[in-house]
HTML snippet that shows the backbone in 3Dmol.js (N, CA, C, O; Angstrom):
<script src="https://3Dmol.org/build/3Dmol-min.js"></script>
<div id="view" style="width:600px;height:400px;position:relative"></div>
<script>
const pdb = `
ATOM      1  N   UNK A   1      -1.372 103.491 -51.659  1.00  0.00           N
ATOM      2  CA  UNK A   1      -1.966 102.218 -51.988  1.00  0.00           C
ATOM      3  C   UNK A   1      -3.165 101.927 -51.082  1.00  0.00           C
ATOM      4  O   UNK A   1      -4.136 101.327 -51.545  1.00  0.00           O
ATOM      5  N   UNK A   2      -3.121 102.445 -49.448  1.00  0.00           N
ATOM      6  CA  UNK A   2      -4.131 102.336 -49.073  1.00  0.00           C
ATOM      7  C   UNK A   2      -5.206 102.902 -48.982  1.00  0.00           C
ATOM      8  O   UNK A   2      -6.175 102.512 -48.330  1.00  0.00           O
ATOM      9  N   UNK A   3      -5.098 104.138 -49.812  1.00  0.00           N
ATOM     10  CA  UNK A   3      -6.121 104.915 -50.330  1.00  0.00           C
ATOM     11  C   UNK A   3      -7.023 104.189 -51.168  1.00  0.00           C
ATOM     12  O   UNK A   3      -8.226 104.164 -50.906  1.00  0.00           O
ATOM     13  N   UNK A   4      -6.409 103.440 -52.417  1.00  0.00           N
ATOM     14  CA  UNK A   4      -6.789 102.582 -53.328  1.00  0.00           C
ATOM     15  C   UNK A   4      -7.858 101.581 -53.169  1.00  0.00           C
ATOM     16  O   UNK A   4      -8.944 101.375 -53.710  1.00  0.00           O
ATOM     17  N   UNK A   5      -6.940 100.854 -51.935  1.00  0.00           N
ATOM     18  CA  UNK A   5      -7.762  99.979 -51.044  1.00  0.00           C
ATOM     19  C   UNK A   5      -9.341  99.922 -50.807  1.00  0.00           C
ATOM     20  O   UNK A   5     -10.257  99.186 -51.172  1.00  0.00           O
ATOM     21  N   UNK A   6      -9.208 101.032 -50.037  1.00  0.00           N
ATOM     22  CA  UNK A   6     -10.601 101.692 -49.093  1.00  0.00           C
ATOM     23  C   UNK A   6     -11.465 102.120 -50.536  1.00  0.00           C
ATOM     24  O   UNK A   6     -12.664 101.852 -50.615  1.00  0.00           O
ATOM     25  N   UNK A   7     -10.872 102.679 -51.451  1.00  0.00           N
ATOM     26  CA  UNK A   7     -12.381 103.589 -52.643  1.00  0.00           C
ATOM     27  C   UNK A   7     -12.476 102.131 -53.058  1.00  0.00           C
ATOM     28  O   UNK A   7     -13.665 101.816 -53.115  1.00  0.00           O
ATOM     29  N   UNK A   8     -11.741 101.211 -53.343  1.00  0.00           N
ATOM     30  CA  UNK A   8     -12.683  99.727 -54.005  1.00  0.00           C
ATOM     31  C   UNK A   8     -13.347  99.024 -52.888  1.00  0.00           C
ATOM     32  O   UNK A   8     -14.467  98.604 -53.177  1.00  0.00           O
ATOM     33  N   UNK A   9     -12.902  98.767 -51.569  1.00  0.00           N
ATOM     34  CA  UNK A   9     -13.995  98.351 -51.061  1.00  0.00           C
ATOM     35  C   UNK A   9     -14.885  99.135 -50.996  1.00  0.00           C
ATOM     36  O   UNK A   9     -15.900  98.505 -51.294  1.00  0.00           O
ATOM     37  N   UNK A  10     -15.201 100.421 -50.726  1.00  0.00           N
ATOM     38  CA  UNK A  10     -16.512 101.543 -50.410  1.00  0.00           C
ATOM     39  C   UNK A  10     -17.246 101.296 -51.784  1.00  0.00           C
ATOM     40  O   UNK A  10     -18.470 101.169 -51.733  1.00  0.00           O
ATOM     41  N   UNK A  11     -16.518 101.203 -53.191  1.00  0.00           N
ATOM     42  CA  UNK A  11     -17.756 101.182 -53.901  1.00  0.00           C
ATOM     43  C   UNK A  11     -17.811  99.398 -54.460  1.00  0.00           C
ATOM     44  O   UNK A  11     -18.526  98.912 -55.335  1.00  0.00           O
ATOM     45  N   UNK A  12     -17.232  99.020 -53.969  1.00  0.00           N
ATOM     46  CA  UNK A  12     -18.152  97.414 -53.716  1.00  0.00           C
ATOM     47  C   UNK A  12     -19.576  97.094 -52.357  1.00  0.00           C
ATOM     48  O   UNK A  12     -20.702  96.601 -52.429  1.00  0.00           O
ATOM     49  N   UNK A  13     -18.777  97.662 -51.266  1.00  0.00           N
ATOM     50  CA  UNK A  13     -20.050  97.849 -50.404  1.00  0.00           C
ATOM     51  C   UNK A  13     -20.891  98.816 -50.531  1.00  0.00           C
ATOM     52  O   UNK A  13     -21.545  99.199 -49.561  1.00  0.00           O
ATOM     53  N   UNK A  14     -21.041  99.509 -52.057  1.00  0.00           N
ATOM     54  CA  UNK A  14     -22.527 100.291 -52.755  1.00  0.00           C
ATOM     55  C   UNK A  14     -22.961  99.614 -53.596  1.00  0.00           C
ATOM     56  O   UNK A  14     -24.125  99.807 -53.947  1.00  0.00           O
ATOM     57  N   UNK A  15     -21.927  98.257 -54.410  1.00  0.00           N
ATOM     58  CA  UNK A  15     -22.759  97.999 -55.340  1.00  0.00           C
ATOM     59  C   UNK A  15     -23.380  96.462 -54.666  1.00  0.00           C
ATOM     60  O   UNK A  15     -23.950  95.648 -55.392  1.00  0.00           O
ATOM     61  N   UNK A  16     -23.232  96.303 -53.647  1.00  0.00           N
ATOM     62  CA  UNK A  16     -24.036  94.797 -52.648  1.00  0.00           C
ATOM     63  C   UNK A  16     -25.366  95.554 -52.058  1.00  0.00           C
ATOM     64  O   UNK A  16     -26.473  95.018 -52.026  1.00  0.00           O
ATOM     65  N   UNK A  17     -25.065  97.002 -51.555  1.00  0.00           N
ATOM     66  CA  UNK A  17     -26.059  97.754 -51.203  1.00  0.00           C
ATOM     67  C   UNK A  17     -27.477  97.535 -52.078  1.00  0.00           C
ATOM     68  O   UNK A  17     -28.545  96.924 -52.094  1.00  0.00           O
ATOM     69  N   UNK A  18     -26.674  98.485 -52.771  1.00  0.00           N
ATOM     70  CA  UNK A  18     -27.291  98.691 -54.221  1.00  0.00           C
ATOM     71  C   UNK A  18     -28.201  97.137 -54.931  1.00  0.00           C
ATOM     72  O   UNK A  18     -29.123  97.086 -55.745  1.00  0.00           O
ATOM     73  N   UNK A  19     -27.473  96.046 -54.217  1.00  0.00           N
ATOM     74  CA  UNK A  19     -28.230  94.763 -55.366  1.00  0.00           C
ATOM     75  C   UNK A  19     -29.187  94.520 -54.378  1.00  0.00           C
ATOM     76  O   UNK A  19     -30.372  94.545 -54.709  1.00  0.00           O
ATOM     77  N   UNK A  20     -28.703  94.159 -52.584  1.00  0.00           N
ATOM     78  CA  UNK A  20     -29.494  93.809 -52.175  1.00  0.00           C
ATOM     79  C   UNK A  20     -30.500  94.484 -51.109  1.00  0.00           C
ATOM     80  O   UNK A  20     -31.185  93.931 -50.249  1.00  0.00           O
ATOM     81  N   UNK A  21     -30.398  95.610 -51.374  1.00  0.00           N
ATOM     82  CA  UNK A  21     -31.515  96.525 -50.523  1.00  0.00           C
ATOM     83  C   UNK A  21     -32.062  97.393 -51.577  1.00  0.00           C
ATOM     84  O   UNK A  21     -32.472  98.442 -51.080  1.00  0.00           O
ATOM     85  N   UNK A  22     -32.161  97.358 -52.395  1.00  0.00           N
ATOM     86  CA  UNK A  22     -32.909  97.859 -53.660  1.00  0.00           C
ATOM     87  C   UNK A  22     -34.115  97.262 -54.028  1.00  0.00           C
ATOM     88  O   UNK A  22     -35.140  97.789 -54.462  1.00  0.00           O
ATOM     89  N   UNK A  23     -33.826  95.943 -53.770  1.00  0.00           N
ATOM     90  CA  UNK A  23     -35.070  94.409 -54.357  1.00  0.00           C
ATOM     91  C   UNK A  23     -35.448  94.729 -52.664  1.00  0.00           C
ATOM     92  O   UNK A  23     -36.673  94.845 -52.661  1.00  0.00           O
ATOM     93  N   UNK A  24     -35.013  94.892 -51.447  1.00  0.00           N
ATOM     94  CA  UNK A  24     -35.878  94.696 -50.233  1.00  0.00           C
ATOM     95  C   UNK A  24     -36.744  96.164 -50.057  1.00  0.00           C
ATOM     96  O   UNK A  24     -37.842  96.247 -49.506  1.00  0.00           O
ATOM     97  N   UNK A  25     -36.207  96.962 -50.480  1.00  0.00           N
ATOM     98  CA  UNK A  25     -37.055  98.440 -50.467  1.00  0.00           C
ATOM     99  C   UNK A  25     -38.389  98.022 -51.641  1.00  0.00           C
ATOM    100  O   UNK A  25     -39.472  98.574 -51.447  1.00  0.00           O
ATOM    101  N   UNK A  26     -38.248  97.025 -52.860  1.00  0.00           N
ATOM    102  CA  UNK A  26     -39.480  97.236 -54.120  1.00  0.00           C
ATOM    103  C   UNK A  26     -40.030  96.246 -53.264  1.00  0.00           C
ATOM    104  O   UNK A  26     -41.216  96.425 -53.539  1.00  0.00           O
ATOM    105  N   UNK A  27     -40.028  95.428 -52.515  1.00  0.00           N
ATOM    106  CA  UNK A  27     -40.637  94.126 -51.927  1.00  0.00           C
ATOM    107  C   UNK A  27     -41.270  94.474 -50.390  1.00  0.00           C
ATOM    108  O   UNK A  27     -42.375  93.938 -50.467  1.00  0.00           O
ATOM    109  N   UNK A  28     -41.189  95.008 -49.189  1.00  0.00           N
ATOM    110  CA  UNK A  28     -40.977  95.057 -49.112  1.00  0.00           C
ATOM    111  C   UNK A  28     -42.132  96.962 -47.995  1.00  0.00           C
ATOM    112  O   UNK A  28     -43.049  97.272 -47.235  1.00  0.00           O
ATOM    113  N   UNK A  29     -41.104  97.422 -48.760  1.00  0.00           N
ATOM    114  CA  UNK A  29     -41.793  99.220 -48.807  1.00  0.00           C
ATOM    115  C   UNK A  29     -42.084  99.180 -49.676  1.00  0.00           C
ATOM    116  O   UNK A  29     -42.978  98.520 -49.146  1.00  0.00           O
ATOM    117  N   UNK A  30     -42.315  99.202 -50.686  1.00  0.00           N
ATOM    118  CA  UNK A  30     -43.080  99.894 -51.944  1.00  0.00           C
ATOM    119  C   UNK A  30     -44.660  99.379 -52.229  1.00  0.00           C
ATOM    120  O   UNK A  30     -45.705 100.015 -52.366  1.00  0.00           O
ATOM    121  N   UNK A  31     -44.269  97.516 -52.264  1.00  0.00           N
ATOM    122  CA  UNK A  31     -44.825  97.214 -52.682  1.00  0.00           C
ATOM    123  C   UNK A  31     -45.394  96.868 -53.942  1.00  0.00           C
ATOM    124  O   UNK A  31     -46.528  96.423 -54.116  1.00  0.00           O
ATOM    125  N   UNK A  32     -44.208  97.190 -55.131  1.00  0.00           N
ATOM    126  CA  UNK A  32     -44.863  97.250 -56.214  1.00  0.00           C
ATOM    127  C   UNK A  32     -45.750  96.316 -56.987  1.00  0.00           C
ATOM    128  O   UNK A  32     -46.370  96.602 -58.010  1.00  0.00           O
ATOM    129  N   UNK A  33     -45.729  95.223 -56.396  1.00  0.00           N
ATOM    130  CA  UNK A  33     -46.414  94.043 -57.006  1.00  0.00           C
ATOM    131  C   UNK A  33     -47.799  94.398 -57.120  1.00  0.00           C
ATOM    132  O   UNK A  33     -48.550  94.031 -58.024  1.00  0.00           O
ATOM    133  N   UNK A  34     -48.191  95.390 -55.818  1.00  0.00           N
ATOM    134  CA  UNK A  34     -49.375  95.134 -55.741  1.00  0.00           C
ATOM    135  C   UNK A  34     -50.289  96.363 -57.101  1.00  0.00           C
ATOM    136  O   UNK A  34     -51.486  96.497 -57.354  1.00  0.00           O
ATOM    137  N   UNK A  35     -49.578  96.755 -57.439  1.00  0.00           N
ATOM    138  CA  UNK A  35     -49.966  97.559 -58.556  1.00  0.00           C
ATOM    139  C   UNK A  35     -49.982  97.134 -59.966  1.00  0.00           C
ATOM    140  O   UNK A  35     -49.760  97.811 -60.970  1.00  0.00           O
ATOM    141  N   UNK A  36     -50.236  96.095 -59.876  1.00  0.00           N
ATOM    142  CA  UNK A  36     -50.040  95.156 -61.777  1.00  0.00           C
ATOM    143  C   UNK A  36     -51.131  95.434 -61.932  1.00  0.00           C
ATOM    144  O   UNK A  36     -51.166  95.304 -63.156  1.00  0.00           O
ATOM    145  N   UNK A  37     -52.782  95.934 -61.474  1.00  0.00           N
ATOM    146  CA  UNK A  37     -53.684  96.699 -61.699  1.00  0.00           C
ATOM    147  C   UNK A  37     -53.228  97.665 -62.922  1.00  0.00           C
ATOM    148  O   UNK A  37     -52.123  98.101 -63.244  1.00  0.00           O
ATOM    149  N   UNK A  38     -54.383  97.804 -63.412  1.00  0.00           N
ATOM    150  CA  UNK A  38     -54.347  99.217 -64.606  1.00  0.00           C
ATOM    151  C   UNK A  38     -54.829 100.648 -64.115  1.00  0.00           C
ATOM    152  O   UNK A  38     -55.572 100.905 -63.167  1.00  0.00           O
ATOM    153  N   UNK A  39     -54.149 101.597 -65.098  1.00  0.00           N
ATOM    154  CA  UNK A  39     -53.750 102.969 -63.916  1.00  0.00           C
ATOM    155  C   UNK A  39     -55.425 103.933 -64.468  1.00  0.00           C
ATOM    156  O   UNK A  39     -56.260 103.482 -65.251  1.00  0.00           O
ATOM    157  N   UNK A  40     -55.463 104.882 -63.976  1.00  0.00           N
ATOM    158  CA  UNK A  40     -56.786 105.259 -63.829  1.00  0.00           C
ATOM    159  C   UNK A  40     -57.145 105.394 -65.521  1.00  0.00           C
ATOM    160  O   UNK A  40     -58.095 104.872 -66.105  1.00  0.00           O
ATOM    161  N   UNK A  41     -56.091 106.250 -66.090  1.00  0.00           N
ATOM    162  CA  UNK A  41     -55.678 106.455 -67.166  1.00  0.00           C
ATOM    163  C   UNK A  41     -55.965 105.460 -68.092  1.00  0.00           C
ATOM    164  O   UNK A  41     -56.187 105.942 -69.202  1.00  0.00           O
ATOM    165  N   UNK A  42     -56.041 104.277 -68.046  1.00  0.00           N
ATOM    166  CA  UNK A  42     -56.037 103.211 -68.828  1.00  0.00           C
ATOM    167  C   UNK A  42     -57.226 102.737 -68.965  1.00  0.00           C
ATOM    168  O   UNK A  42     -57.589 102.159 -69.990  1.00  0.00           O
ATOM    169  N   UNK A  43     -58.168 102.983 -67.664  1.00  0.00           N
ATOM    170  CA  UNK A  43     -59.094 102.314 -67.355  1.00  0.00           C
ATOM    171  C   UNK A  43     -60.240 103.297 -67.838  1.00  0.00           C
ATOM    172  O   UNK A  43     -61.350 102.873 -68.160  1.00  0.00           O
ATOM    173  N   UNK A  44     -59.817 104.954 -67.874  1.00  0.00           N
ATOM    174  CA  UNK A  44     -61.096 105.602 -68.314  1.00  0.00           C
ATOM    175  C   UNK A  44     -60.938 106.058 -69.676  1.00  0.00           C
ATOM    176  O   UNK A  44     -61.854 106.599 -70.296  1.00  0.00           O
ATOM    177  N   UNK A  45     -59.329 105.762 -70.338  1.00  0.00           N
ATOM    178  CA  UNK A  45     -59.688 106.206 -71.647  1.00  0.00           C
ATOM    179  C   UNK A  45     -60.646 105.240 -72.796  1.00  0.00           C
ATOM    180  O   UNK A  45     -60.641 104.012 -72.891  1.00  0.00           O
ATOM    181  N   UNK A  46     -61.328 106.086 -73.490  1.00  0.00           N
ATOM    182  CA  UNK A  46     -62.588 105.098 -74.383  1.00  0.00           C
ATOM    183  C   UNK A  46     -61.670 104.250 -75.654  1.00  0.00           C
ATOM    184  O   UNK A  46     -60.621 104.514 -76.241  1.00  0.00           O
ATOM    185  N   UNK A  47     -62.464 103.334 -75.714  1.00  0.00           N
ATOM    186  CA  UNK A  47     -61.080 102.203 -76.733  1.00  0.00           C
ATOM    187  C   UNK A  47     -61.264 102.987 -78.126  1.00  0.00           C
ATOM    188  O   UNK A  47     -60.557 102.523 -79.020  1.00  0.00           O
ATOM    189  N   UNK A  48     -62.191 104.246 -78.552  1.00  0.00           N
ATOM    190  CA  UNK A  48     -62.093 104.701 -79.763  1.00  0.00           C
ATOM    191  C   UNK A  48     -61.080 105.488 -79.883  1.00  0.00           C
ATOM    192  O   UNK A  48     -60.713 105.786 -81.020  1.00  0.00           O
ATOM    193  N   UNK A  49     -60.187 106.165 -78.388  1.00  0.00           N
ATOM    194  CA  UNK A  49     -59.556 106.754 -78.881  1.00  0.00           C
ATOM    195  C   UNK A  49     -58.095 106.417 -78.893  1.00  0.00           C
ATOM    196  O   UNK A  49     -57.254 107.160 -79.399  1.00  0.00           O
ATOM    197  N   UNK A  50     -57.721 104.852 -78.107  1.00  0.00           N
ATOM    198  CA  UNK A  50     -57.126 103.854 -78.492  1.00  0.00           C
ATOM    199  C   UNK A  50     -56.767 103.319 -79.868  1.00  0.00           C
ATOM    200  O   UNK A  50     -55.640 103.087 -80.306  1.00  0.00           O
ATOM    201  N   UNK A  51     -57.831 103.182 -80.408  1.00  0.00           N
ATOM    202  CA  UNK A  51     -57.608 102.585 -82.032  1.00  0.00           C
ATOM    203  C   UNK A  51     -57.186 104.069 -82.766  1.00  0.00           C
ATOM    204  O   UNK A  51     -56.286 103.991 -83.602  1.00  0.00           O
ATOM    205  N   UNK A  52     -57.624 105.069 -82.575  1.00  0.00           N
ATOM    206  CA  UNK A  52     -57.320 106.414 -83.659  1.00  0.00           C
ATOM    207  C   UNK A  52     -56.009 106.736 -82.942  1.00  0.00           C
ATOM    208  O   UNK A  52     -55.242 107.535 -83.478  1.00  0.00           O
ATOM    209  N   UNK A  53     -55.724 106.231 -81.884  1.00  0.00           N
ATOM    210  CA  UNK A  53     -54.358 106.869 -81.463  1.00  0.00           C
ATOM    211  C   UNK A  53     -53.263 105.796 -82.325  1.00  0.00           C
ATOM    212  O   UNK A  53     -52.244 106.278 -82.818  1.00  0.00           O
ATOM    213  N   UNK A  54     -53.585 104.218 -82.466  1.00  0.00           N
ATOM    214  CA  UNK A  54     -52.623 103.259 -83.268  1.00  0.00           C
ATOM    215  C   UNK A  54     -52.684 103.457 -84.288  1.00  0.00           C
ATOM    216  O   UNK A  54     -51.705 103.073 -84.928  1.00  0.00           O
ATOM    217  N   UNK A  55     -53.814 104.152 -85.084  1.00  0.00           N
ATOM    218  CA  UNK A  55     -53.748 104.328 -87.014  1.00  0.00           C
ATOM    219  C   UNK A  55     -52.954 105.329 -86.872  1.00  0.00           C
ATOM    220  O   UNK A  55     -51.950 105.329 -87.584  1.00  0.00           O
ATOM    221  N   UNK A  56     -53.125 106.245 -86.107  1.00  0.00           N
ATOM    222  CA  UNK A  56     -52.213 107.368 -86.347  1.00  0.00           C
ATOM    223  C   UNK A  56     -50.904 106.870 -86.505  1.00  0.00           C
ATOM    224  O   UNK A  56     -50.354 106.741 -87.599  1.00  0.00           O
ATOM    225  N   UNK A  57     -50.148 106.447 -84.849  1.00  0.00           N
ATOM    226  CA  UNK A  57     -48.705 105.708 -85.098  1.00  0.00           C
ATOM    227  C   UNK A  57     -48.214 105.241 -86.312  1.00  0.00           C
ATOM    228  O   UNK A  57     -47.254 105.635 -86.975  1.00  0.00           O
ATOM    229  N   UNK A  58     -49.369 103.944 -86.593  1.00  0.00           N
ATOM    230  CA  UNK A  58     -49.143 103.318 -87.997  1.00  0.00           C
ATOM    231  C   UNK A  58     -48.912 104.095 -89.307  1.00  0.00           C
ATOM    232  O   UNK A  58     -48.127 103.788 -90.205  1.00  0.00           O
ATOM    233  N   UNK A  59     -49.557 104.925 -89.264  1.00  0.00           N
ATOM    234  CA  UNK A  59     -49.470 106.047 -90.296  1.00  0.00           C
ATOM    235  C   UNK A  59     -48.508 106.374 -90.533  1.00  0.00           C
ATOM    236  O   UNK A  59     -47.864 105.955 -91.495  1.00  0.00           O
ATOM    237  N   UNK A  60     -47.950 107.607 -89.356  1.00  0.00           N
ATOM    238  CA  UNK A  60     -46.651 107.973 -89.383  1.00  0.00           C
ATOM    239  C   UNK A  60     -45.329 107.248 -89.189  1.00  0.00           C
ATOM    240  O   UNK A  60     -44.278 107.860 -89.378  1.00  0.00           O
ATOM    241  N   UNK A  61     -45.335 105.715 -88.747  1.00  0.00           N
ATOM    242  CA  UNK A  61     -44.514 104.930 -89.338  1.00  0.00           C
ATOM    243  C   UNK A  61     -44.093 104.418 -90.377  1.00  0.00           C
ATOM    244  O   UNK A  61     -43.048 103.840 -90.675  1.00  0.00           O
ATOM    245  N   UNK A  62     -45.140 104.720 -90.987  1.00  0.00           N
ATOM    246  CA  UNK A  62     -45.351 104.336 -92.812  1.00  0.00           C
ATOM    247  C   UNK A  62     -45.071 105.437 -93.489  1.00  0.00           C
ATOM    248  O   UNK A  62     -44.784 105.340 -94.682  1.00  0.00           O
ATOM    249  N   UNK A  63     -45.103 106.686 -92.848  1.00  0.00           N
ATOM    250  CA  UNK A  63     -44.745 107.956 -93.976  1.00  0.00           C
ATOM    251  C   UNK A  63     -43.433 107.951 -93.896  1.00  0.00           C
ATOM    252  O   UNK A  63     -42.833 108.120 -94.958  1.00  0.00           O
ATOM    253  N   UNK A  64     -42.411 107.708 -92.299  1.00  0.00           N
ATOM    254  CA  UNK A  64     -41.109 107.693 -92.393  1.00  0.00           C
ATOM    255  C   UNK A  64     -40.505 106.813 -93.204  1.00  0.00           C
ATOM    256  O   UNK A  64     -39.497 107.218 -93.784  1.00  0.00           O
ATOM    257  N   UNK A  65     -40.994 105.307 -93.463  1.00  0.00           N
ATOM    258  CA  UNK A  65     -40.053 104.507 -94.036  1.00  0.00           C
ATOM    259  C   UNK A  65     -40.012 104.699 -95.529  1.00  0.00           C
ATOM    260  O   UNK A  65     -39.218 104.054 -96.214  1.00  0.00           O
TER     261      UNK A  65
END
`;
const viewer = $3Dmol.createViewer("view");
viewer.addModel(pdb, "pdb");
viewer.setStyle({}, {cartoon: {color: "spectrum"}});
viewer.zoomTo();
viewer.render();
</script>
């Protein structure tokens, strides 16, 4: 039984880990906020090949249904 014990607290103290040093590592160290910027990728592809890339999608969404 006290085996039992110990594996539910150990994976309760992974999943508090897990909630609250997860959000302090993206906040923090990472930083991710600061990247809501657009990626290089986004910024150098030309918008013509944007629109021929959505007719396409559209297309082949329309041939499946």
């Amino acid at each position: 039984m006290s085996a039992l014990i110990l594996a539910v607290s150990g994976l309760a103290c992974f999943a508090i880990g897990y909630r609250f040093y997860s959000s302090f590592i993206e906040r923090k160290i990472f930083s991710i906020s600061e990247y809501q910027d657009k990626t290089p990728t986004e910024e150098k592809t030309p918008k013509i090949l944007k629109k021929s890339a959505e007719i396409f999608l559209i297309d082949a969404i329309n041939a499946n249904s």
